[in-house]
LUMMARLO-886715 format. One record per residue: residue in one letter; residue number from 1; chain; x, y, z of N, C-alpha, C in turn. Coordinates in nm, 3 decimals, decimal comma, always signed. Example, Ala and Ser with C-alpha at 12.3 -4.5 7.8 and 13.67 -1.06 7.14 Angstrom:
! residues 2
("a" 1 "A" (+1,319 -0,569 +0,780) (+1,230 -0,450 +0,780) (+1,320 -0,330 +0,780))
("s" 2 "A" (+1,285 -0,225 +0,708) (+1,367 -0,106 +0,714) (+1,290 +0,003 +0,787))
This chain:
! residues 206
("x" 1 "A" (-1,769 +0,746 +0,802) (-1,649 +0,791 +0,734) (-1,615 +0,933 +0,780))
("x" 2 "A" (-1,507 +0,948 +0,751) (-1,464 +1,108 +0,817) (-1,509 +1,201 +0,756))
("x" 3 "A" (-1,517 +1,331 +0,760) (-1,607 +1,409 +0,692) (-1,528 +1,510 +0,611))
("x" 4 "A" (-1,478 +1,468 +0,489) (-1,385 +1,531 +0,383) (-1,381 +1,656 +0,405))
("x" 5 "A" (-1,326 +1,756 +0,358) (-1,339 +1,898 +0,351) (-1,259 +1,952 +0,263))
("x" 6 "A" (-1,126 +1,954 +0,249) (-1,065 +2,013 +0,162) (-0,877 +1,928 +0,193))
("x" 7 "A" (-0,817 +1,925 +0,052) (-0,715 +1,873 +0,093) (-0,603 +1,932 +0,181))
("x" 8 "A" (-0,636 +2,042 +0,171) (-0,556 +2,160 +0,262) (-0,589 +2,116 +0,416))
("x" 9 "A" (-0,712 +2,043 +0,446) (-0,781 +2,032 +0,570) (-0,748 +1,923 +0,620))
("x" 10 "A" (-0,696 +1,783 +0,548) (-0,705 +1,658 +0,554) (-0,544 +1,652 +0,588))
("x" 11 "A" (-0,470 +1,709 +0,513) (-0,328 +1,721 +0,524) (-0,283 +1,764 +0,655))
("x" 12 "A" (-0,318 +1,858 +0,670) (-0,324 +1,960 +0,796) (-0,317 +1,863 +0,902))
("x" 13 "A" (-0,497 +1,762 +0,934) (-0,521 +1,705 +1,011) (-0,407 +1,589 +1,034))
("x" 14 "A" (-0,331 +1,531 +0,936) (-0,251 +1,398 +0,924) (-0,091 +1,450 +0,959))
("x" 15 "A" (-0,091 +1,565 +0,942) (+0,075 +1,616 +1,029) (+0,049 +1,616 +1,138))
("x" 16 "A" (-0,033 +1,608 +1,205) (-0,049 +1,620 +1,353) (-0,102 +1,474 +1,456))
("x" 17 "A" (-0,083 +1,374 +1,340) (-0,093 +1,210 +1,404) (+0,030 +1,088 +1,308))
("x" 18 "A" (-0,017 +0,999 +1,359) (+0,077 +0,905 +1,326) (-0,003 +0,841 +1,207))
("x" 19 "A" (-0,133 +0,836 +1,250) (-0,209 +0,794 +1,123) (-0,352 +0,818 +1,187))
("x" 20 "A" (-0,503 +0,830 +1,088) (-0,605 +0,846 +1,116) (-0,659 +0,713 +1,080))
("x" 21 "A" (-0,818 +0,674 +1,176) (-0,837 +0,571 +1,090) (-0,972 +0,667 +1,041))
("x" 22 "A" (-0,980 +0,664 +0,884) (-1,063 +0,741 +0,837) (-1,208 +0,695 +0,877))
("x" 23 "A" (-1,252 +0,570 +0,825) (-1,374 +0,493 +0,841) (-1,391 +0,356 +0,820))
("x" 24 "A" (-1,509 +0,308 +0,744) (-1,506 +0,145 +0,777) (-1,597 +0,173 +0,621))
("x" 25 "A" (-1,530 +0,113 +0,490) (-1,630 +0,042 +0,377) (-1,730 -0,072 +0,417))
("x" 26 "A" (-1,831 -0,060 +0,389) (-1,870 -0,195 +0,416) (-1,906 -0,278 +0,271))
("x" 27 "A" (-1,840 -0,403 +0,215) (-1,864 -0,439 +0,064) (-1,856 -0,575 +0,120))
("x" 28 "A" (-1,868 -0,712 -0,010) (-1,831 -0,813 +0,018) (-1,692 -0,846 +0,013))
("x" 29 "A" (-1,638 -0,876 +0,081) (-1,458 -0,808 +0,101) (-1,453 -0,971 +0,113))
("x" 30 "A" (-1,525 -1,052 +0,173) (-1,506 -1,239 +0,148) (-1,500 -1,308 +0,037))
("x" 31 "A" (-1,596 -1,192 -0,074) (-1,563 -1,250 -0,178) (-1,429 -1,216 -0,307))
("x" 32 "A" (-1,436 -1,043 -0,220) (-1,339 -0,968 -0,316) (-1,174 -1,073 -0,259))
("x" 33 "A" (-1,180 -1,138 -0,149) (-1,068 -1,205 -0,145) (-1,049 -1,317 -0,190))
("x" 34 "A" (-1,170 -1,354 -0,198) (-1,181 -1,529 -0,300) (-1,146 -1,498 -0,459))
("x" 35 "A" (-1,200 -1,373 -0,537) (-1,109 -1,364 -0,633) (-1,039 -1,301 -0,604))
("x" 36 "A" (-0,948 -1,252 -0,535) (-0,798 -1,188 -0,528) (-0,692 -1,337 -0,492))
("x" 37 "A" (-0,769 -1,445 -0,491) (-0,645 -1,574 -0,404) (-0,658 -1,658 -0,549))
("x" 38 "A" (-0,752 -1,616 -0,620) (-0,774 -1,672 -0,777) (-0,667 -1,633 -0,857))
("x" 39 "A" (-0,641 -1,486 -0,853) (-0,558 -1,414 -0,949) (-0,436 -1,465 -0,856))
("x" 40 "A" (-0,396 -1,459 -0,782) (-0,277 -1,499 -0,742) (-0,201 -1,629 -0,801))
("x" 41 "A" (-0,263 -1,794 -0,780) (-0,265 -1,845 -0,826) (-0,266 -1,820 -0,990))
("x" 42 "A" (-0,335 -1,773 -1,087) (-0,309 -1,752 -1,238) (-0,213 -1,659 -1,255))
("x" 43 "A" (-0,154 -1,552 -1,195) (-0,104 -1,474 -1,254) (+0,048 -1,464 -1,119))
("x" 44 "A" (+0,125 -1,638 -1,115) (+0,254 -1,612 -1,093) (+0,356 -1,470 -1,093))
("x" 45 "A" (+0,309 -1,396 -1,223) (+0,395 -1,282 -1,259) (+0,445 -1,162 -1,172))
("x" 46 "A" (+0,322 -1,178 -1,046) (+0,295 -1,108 -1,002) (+0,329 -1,043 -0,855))
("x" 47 "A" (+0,466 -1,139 -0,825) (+0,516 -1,200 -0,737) (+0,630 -1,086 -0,743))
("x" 48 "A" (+0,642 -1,043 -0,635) (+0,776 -0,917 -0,649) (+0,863 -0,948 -0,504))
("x" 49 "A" (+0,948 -0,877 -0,486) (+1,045 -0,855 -0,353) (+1,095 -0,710 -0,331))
("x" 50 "A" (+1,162 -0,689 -0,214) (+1,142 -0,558 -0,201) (+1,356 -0,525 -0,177))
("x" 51 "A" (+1,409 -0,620 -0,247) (+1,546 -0,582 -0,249) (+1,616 -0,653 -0,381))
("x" 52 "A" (+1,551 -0,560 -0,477) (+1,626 -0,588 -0,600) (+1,737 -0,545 -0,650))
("x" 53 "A" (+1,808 -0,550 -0,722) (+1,955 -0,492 -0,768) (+1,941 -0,392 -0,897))
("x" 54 "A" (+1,961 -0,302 -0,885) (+1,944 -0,222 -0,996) (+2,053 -0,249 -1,145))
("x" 55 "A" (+2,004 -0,238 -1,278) (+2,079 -0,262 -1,330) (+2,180 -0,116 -1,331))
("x" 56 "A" (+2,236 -0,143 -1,361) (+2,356 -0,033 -1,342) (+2,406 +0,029 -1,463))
("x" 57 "A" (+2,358 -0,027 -1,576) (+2,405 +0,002 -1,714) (+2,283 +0,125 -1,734))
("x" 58 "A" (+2,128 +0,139 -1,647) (+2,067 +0,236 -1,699) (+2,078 +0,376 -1,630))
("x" 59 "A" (+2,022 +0,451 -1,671) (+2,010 +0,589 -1,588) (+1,847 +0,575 -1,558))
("x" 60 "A" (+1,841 +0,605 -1,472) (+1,686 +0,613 -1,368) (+1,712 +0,744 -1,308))
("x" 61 "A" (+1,525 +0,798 -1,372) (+1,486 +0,916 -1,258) (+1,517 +0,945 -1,115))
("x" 62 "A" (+1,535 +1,064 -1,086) (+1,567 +1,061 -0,904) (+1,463 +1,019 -0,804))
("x" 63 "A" (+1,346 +0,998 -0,876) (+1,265 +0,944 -0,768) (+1,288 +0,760 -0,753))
("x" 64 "A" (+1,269 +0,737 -0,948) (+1,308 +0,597 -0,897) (+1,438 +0,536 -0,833))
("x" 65 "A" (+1,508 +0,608 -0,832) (+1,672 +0,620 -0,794) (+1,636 +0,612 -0,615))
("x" 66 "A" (+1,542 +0,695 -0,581) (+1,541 +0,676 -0,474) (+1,481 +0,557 -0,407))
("x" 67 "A" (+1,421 +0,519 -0,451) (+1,337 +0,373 -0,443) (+1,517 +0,250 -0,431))
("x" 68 "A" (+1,587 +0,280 -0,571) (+1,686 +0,150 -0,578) (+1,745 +0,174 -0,461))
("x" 69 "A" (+1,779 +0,287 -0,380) (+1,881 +0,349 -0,284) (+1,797 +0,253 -0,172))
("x" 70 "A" (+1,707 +0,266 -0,197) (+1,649 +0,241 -0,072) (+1,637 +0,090 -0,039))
("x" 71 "A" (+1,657 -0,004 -0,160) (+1,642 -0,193 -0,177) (+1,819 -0,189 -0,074))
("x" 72 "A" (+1,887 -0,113 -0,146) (+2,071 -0,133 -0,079) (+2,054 -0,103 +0,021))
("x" 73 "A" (+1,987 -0,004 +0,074) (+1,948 -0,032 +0,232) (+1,897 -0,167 +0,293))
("x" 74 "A" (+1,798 -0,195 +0,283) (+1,772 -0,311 +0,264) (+1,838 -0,474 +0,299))
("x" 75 "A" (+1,913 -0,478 +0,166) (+1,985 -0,575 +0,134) (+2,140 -0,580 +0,274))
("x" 76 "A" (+2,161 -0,470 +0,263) (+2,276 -0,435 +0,391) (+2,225 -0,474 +0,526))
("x" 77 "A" (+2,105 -0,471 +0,577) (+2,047 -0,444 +0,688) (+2,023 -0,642 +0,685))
("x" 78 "A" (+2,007 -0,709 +0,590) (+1,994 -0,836 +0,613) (+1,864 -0,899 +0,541))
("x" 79 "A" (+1,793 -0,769 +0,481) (+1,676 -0,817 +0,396) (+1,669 -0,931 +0,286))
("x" 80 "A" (+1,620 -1,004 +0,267) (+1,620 -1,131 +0,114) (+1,527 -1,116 +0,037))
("x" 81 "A" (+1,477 -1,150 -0,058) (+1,393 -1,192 -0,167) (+1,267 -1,272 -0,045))
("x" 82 "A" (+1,324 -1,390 +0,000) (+1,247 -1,449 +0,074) (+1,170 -1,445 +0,146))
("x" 83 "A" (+1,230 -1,291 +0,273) (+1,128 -1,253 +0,366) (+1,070 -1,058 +0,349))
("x" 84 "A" (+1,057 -1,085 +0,194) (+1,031 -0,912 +0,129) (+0,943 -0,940 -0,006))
("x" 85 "A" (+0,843 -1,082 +0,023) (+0,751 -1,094 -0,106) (+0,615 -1,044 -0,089))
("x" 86 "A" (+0,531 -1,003 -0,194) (+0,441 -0,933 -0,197) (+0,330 -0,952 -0,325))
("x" 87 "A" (+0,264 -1,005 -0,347) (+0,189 -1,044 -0,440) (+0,110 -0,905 -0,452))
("x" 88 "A" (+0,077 -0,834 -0,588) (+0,022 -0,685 -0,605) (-0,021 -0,655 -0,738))
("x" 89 "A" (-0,171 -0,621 -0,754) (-0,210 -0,610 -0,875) (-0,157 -0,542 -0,999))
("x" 90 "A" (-0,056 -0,476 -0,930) (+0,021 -0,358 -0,993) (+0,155 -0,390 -1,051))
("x" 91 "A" (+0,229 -0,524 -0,993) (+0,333 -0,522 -1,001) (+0,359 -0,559 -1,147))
("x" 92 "A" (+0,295 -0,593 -1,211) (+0,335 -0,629 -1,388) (+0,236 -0,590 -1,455))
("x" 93 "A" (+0,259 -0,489 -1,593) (+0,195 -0,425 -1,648) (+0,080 -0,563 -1,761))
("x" 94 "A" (-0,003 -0,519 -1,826) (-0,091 -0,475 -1,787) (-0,157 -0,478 -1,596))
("x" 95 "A" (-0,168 -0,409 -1,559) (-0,224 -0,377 -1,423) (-0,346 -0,546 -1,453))
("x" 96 "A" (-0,359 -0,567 -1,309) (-0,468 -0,658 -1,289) (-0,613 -0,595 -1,251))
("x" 97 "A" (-0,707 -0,575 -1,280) (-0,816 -0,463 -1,245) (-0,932 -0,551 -1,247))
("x" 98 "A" (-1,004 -0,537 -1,100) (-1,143 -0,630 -1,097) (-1,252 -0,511 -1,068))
("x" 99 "A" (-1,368 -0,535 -1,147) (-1,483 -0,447 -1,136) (-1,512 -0,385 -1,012))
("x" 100 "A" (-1,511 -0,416 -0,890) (-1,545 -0,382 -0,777) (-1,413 -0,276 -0,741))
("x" 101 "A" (-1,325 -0,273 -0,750) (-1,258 -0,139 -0,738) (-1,298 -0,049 -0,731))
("x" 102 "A" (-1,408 +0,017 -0,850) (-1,479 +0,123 -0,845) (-1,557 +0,177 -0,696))
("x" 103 "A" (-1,595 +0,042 -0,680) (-1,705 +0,068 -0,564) (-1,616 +0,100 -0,421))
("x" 104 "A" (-1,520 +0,115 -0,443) (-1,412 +0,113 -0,326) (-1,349 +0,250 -0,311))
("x" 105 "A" (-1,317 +0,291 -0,433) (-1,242 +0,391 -0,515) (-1,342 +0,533 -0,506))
("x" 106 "A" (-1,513 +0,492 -0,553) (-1,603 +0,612 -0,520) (-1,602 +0,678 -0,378))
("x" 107 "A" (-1,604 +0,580 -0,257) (-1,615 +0,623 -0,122) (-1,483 +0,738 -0,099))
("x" 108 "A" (-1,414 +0,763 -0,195) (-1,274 +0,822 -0,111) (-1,243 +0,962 -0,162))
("x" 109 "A" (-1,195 +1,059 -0,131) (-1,205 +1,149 -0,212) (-1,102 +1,188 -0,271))
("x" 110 "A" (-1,044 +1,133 -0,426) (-0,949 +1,144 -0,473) (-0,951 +1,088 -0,629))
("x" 111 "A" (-0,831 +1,161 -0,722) (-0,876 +1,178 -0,815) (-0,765 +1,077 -0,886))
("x" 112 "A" (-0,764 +1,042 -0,997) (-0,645 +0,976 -1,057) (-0,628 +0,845 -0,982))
("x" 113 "A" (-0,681 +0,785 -0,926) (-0,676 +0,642 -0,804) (-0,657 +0,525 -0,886))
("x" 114 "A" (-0,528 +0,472 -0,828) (-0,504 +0,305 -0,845) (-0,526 +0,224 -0,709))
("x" 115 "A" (-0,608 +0,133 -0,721) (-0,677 +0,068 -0,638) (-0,505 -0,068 -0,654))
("x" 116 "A" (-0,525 -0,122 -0,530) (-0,365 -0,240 -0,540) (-0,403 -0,334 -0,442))
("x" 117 "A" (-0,533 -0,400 -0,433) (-0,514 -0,538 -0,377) (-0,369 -0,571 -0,371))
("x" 118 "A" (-0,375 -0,619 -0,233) (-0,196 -0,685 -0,195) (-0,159 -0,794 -0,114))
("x" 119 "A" (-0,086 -0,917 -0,112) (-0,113 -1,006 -0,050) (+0,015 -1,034 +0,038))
("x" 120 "A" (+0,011 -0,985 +0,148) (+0,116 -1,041 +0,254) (+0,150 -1,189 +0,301))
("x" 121 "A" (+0,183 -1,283 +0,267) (+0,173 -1,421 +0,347) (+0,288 -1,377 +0,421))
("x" 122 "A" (+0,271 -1,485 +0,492) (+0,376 -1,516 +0,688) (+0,479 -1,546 +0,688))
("x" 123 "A" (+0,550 -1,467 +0,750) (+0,675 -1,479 +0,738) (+0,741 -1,338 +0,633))
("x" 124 "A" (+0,651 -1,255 +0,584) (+0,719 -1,151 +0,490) (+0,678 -1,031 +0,593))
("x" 125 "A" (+0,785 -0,920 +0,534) (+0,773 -0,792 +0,602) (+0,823 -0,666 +0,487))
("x" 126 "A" (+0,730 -0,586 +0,491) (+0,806 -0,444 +0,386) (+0,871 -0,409 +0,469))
("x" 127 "A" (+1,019 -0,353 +0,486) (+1,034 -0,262 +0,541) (+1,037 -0,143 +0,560))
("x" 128 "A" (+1,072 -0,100 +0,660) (+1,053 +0,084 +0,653) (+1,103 +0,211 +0,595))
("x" 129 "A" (+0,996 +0,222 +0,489) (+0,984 +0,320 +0,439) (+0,901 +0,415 +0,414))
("x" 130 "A" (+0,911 +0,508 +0,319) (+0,843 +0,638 +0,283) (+0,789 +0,599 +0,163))
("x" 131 "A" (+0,619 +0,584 +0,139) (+0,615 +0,595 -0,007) (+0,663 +0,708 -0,099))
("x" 132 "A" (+0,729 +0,684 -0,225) (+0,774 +0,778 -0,342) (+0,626 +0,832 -0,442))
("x" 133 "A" (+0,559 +0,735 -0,430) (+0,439 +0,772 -0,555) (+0,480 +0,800 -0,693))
("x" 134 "A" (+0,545 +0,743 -0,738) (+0,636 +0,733 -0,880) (+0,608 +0,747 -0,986))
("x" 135 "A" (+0,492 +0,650 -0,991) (+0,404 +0,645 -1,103) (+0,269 +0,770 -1,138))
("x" 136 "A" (+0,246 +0,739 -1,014) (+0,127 +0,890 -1,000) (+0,188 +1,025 -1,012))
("x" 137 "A" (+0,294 +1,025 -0,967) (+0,385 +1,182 -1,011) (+0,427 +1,196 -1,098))
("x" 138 "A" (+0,453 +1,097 -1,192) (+0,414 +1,130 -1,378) (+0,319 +1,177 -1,403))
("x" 139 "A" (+0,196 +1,118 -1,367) (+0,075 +1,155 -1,449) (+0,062 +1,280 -1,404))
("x" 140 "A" (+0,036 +1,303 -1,291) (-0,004 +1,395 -1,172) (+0,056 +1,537 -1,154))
("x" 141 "A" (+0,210 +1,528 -1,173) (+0,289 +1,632 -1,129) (+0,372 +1,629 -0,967))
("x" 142 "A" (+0,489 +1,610 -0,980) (+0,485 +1,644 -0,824) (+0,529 +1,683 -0,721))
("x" 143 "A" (+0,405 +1,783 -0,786) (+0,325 +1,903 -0,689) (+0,176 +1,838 -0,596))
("x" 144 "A" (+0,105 +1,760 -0,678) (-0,003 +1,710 -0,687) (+0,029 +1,662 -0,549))
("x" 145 "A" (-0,145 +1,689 -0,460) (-0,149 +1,624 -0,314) (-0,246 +1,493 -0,289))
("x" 146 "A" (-0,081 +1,415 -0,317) (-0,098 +1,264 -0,373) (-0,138 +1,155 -0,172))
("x" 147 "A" (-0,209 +1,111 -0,160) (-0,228 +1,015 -0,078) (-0,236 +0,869 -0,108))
("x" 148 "A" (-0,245 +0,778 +0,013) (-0,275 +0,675 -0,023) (-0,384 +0,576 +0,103))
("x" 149 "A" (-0,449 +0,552 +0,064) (-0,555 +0,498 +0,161) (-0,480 +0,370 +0,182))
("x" 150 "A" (-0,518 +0,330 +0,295) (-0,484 +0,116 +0,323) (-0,647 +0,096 +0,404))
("x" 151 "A" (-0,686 -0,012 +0,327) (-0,800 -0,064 +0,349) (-0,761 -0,229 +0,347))
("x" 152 "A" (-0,797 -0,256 +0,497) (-0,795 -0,385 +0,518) (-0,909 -0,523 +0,496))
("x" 153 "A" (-0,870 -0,575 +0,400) (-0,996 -0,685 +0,318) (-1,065 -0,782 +0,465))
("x" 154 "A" (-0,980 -0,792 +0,529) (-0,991 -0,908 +0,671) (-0,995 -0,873 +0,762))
("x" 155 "A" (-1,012 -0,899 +0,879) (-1,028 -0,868 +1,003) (-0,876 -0,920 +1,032))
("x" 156 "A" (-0,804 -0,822 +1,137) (-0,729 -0,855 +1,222) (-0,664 -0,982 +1,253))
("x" 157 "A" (-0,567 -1,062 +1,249) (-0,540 -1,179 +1,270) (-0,367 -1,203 +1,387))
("x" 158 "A" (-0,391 -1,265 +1,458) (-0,265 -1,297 +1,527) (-0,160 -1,231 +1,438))
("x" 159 "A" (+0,007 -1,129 +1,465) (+0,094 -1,154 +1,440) (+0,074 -1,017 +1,290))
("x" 160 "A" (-0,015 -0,968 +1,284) (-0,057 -0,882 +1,176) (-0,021 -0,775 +1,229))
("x" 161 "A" (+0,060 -0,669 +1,173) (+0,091 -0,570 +1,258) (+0,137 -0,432 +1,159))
("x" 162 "A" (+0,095 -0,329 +1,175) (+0,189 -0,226 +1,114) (+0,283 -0,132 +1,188))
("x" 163 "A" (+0,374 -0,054 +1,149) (+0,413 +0,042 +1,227) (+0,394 +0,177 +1,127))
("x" 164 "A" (+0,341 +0,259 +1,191) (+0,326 +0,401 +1,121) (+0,387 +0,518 +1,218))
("x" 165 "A" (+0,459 +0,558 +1,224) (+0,583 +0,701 +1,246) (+0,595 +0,605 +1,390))
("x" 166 "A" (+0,578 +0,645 +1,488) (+0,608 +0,580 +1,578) (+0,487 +0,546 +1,658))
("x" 167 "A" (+0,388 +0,484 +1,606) (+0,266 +0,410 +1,632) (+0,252 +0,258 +1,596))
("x" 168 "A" (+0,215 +0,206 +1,684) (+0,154 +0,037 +1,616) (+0,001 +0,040 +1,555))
("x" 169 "A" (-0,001 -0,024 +1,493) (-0,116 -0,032 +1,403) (-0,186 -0,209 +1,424))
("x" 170 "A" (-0,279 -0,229 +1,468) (-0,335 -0,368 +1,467) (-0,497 -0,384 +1,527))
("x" 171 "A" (-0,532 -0,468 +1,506) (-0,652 -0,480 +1,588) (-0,770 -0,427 +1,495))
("x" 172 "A" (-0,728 -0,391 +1,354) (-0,845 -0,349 +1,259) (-0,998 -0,441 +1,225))
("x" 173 "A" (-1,077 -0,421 +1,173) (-1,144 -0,456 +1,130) (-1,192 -0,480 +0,967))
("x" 174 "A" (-1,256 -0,613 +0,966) (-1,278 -0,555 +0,749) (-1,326 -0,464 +0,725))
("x" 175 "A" (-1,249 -0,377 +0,641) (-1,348 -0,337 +0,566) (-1,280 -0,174 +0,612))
("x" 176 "A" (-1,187 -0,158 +0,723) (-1,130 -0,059 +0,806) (-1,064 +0,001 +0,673))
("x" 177 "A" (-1,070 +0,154 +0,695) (-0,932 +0,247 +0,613) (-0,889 +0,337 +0,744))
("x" 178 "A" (-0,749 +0,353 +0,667) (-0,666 +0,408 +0,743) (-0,581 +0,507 +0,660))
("x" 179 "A" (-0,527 +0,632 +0,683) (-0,476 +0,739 +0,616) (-0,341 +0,804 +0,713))
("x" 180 "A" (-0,242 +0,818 +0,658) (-0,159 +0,914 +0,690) (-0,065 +1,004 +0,623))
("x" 181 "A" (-0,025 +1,089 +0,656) (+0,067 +1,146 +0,629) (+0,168 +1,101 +0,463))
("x" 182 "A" (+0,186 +1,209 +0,340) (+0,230 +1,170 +0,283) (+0,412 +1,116 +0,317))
("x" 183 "A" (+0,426 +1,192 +0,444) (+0,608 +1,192 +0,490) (+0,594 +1,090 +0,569))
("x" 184 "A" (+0,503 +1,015 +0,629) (+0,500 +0,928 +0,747) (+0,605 +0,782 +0,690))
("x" 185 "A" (+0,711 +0,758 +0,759) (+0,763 +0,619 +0,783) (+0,665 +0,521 +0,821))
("x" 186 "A" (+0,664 +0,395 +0,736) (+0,568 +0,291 +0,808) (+0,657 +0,135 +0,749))
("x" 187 "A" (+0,599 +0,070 +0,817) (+0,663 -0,108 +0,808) (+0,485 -0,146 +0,817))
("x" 188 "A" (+0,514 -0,290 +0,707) (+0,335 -0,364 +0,715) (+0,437 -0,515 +0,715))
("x" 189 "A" (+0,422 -0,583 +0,825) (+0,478 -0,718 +0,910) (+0,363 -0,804 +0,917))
("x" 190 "A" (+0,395 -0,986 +0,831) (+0,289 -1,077 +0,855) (+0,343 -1,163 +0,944))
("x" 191 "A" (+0,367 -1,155 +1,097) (+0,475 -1,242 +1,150) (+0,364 -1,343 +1,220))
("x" 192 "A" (+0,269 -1,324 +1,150) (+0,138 -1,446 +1,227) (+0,205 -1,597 +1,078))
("x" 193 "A" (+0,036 -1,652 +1,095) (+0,000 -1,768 +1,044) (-0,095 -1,805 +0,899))
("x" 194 "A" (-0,165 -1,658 +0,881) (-0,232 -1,657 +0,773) (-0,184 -1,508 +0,706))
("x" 195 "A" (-0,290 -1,521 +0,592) (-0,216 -1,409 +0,452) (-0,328 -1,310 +0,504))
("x" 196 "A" (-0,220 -1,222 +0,486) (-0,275 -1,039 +0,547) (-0,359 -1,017 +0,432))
("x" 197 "A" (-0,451 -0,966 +0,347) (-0,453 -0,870 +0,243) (-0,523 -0,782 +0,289))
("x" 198 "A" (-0,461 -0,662 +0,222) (-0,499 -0,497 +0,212) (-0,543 -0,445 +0,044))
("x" 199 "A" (-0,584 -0,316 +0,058) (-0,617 -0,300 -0,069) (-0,532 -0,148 -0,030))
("x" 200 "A" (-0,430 -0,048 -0,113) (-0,391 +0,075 -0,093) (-0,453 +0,129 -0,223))
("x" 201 "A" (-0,536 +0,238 -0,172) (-0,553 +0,315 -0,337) (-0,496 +0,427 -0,264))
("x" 202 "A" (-0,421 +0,472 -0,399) (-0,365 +0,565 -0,376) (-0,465 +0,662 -0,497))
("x" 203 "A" (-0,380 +0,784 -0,482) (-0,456 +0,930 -0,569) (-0,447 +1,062 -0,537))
("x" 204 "A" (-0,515 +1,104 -0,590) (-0,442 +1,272 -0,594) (-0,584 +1,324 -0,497))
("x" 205 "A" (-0,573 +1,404 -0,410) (-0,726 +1,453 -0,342) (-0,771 +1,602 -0,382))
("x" 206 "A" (-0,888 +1,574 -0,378) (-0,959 +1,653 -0,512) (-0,977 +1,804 -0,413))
């Protein structure tokens, strides 16, 4: 794993790449995906898209405001419901939370962490954007030097691909993390045959 130092140090290091790959967890990640394809199946709810319509009757914060701005992008550009789904422990409250998180969550150095098993199937694509950190900049403040790890549950598969600032991303391994930049543009594309999953914890670095 990379050798932490200070968030002033880590930041520093990530303006000056497209992305780092920090290190490699090693856990049972075969099984953490056998129950993550469990919860999927029970918990339908959990099923989101990434070009929704805002209601228009509310007033929303400027961050989440920036998030809706960003689905009308989206939706203009040719995006659907169809090819912008995302199965995510996070996406309906109560949060979905499995014991082994912890053990995922200790290796990293950061404080306030939501761990987000996430399930890409084929044929879906996020598109490109900037994470907001929305939720964590309530709790957090933000000021707070908020990151987000992507840790890949699987090995590499045909057609699996990311883009981070103007880098390709592929060819990982289980169990791989990867870190960049809180400003970095990125796209995560399943244009293979099987279901991607990642785990992003995000958090504040200590």
């Amino acid at each position: 794993m990379y050798e932490y130092v200070s968030a002033t140090h880590l930041l520093d290091k990530l303006s000056t790449v497209d992305y780092m790959h920090y290190g490699n967890i090693e856990l049972p990640w075969e099984k953490y995906v056998t129950e993550c394809d469990i919860a999927v199946t029970e918990n339908p709810t959990h099923w989101d898209h990434n070009v929704q319509t805002a209601d228009k009757t509310k007033t929303w914060n400027k961050d989440y405001q920036l998030i809706l701005d960003q689905m009308d992008i989206y939706r203009q550009a040719g995006y659907v419901e169809t090819n912008t789904r995302a199965w995510k422990t996070t996406m309906t409250q109560p949060k979905i939370t499995f014991p082994w998180e912890t053990d995922i969550v200790s290796q990293l150095p950061i404080d306030h962490a939501v761990a987000t098993p996430t399930l890409q199937q084929p044929g879906n694509i996020m598109p490109m954007h900037v994470d907001n950190f929305v939720y964590l900049k309530q709790k957090a403040g933000s000021e707070a030097n908020i990151v987000r790890f992507l840790i890949f549950m699987k090995d590499w598969q045909d057609g699996h691909v990311l883009q981070v600032g103007e880098s390709w991303l592929s060819h990982w391994k289980q169990g791989d993390v990867y870190v960049w930049h809180p400003t970095v543009r990125h796209v995560a594309i399943n244009a293979g045959f099987t279901d991607k999953w990642t785990c992003n914890v995000t958090g504040v670095l200590h």
